[in-house]
Structures are given as structure tokens and as C-alpha cells.
C-alpha positions as CSV (number, residue, x, y, z in Angstrom):
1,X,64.5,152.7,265.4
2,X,62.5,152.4,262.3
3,X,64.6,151.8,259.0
4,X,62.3,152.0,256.4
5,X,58.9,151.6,255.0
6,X,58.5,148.0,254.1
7,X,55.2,147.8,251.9
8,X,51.7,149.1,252.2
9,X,48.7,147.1,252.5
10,X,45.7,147.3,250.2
11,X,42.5,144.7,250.7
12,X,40.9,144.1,247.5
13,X,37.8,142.3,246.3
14,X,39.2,140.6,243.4
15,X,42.8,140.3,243.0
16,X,43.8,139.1,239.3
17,X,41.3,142.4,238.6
18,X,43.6,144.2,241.0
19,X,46.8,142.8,239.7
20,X,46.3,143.4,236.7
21,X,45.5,147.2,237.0
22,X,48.6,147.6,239.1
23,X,51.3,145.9,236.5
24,X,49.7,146.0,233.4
25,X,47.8,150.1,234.0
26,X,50.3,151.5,236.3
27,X,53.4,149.1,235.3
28,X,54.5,147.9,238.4
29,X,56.2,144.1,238.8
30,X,54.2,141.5,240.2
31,X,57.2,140.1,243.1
32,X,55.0,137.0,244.5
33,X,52.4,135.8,245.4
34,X,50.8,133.4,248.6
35,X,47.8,131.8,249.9
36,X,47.5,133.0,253.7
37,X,45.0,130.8,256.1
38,X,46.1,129.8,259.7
39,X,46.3,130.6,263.2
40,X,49.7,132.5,262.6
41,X,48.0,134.8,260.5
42,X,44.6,134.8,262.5
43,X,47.0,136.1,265.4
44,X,48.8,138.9,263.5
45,X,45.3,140.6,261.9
46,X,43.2,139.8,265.0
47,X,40.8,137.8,263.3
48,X,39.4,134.3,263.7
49,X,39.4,132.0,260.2
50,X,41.5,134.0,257.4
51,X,41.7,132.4,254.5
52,X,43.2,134.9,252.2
53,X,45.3,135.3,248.8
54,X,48.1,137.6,248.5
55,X,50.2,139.3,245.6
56,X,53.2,141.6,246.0
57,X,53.8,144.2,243.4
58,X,56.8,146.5,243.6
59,X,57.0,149.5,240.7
60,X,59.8,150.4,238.5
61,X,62.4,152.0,241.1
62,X,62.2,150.2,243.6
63,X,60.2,149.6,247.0
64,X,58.5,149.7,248.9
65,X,56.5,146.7,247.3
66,X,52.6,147.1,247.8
67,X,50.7,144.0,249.3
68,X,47.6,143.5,247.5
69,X,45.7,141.5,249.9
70,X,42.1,139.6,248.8
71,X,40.0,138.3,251.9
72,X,38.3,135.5,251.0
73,X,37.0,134.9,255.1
74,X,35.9,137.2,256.8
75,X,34.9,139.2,254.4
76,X,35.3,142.8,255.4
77,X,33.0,145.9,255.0
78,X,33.2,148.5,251.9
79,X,33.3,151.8,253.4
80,X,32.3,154.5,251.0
81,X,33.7,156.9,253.2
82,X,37.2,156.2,251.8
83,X,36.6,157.1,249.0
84,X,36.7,160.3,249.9
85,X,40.0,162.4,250.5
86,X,38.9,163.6,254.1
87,X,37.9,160.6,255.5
88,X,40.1,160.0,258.6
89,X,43.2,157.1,258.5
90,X,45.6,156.0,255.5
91,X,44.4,158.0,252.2
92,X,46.2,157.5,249.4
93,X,49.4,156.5,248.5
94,X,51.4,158.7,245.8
95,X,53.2,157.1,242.5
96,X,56.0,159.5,240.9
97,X,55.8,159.6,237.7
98,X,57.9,161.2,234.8
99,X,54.8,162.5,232.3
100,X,51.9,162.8,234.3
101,X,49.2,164.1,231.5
102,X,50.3,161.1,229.4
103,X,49.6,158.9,232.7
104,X,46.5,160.7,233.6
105,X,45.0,160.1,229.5
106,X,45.9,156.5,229.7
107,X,43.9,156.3,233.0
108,X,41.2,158.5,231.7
109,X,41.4,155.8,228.6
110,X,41.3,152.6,230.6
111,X,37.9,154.0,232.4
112,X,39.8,154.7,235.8
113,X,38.1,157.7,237.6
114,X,40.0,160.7,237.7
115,X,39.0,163.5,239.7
116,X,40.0,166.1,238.0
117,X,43.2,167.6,235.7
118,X,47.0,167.3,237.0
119,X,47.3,170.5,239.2
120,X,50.3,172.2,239.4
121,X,50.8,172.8,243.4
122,X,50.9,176.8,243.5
123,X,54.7,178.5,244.2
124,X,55.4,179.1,247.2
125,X,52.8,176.2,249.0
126,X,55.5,173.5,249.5
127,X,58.9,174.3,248.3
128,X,60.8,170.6,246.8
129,X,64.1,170.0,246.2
130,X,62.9,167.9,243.0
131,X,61.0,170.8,241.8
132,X,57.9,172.2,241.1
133,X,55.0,169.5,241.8
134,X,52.2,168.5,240.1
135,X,49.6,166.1,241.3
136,X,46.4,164.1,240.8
137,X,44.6,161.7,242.6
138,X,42.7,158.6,241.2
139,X,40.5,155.7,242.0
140,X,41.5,152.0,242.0
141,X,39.3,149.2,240.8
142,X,38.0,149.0,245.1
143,X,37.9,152.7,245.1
144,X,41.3,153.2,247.1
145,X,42.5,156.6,246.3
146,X,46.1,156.9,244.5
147,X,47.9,160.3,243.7
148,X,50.5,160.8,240.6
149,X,53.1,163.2,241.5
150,X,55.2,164.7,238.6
151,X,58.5,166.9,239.6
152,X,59.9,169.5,236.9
């Protein structure tokens, strides 16, 4: 039986870059960080020779912590494709957040791309018990797509 989501996995091209946009932009709390090379991890991702770095950042309530995870061999490819909110697999991952227009301007600020306004998600689509939702997605510095979600 599964008892909870333990993190989520993100490869990154540069991870200080990355890092830094997740605590500093977004305000999560950097947890650790590891150098990962070996056969044990060559068996768990199913590659031969990984030599990677790893930080853990966690945000404000809680986990589960995100694994920010920079290959440095193999190097993998960079799929457009996911950039885009129909490609097939994992998507985005959604941050709550208390004020999202004040969250969306200090994206828009920091030159993060934004695709569009917060949108409130029309009555009657998806009832909440938090409330009344409003969304919007966003680009990371590799182009993974995150989603603020503000209840009211």
C-alpha cells in the first residue's frame, strides 16, 4: 500500500541556476544536497556511468521535497515537446500559493515565462472544498512546466 508521495524528480542543466530559482523565486528550503556516481545508482536509473549532483528542496508547508537532479554523464536529451502542456507523461507539478497575482508579477518580474493571466477555473468545472480555484502555469529555467494554484 502506498503511504505517500515522497518527492518528485526534476533533471536540470545547471543546478545552482536551478536552486536558486526554486529558494530564492519560489521560496522553497534547500534540505541537502549529494554527489551521486556509482554502480548503485547506475542500477536504480538504468544507466551505465552516472556521475550526477543532487539538491533537495522542500517549500514552506511541508513535503513532499523536490529532487533537483543535474546529470553531469550521460547527458540526456532536451525534448521541446515538454514544454508543451499536451505532451504525454508527468506535466507539471502545482505550488499553492496564498496571492497568486503578486506571485505571477514577481515571476513576470524575474523574466520567468508566463503563459498567460491567473484564470479563475469557471463554477461549476471542479467543485473544491478549499474553494474557488485559480491557476497558472509557468516555465522553469529547463522549461519544466509548474502551475500556481490559489484557493478563495
Amino acid at each position: 500500500m502506498i503511504r505517500a508521495i515522497d518527492h518528485l524528480n526534476i533533471v536540470v542543466t545547471d543546478l545552482a541556476r536551478s536552486v536558486t530559482f526554486y529558494t530564492e523565486l519560489l521560496g522553497f528550503r534547500l534540505m541537502k544536497q549529494a554527489q551521486l556516481e556509482g554502480e548503485w545508482i547506475d542500477r536504480i536509473v538504468g544507466l551505465k556511468g552516472v556521475k550526477g549532483r543532487v539538491a533537495y528542496v522542500v517549500a514552506p508547508a511541508g513535503e513532499p521535497r523536490i529532487e533537483l537532479l543535474c546529470y553531469d554523464a550521460p547527458m540526456g536529451e532536451d525534448p521541446t515537446a515538454n514544454r508543451r502542456a499536451n505532451t504525454r507523461g508527468l506535466r507539471h507539478v502545482a505550488l499553492r500559493v496564498d496571492d497568486i497575482h503578486a506571485m505571477t508579477a514577481k515571476l513576470r518580474a524575474a523574466g520567468v515565462e508566463v503563459f498567460s493571466d491567473p484564470v479563475k477555473v469557471p463554477h461549476g468545472v471542479v467543485e473544491h472544498d478549499q474553494g474557488e480555484k485559480t491557476l497558472v502555469y509557468f516555465l522553469d529555467p529547463d522549461g519544466v512546466i509548474l502551475e500556481l494554484a490559489e484557493y478563495r
